[in-house]
C-alpha positions as CSV (number, residue, x, y, z in Angstrom):
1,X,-6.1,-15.5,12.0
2,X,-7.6,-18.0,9.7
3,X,-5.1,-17.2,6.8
4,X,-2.2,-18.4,9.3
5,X,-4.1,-21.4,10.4
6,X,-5.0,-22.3,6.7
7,X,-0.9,-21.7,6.3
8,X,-0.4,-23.8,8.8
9,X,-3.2,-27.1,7.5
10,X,-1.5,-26.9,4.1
11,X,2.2,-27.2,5.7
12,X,3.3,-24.6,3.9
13,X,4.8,-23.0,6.9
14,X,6.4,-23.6,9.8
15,X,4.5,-23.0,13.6
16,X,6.9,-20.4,14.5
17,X,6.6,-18.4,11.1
18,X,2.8,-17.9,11.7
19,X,3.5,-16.7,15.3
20,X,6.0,-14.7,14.5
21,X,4.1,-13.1,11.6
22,X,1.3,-12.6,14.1
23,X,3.7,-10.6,16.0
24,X,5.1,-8.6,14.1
25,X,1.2,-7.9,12.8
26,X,0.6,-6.7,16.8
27,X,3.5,-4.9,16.6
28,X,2.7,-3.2,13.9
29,X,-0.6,-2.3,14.7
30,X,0.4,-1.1,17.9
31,X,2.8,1.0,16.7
32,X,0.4,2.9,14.4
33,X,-2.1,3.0,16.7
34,X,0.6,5.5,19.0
35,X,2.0,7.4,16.6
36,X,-1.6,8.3,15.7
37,X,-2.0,9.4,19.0
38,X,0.6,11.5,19.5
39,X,-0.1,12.8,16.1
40,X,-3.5,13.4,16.8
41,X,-3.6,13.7,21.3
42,X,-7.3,15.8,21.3
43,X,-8.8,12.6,19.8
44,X,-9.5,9.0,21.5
45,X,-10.5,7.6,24.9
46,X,-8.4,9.9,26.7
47,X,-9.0,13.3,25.0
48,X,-11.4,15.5,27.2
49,X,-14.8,16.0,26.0
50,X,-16.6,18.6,24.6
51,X,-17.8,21.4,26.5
52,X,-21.0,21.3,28.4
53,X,-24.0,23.9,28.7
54,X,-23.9,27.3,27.0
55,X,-20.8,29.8,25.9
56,X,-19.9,31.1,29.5
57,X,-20.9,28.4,31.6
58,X,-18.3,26.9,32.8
59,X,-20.0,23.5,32.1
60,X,-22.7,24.3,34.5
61,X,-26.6,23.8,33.3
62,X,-28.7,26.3,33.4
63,X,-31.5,25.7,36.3
């Protein structure tokens, strides 16, 4: 962010070329950011957990 402002303070660029480096940034990012998920789908957020409790369980604790 502060390297496009500082672009910006020093007139070496115009408005919309900082915002529209800025986007393609988010663009970019995003973009990564889903192919590594579909690369990688057992990982992240949305990926279920490990197992719980002992081999055989079913996830249940023992009591």
């Amino acid at each position: 962010m502060a390297i496009g402002l500082s672009r910006l303070y020093l007139g070496v660029h115009y408005f919309t070329d900082v915002v529209a480096g800025y986007l393609a940034g988010f663009v970019w990012v995003d973009a990564v950011l889903i192919g590594v998920g579909n690369l990688f789908p057992d990982v992240g957020p949305g990926a279920p957990g490990p197992p719980r409790g002992p081999p055989g369980s079913k996830g249940r604790r023992p009591s």
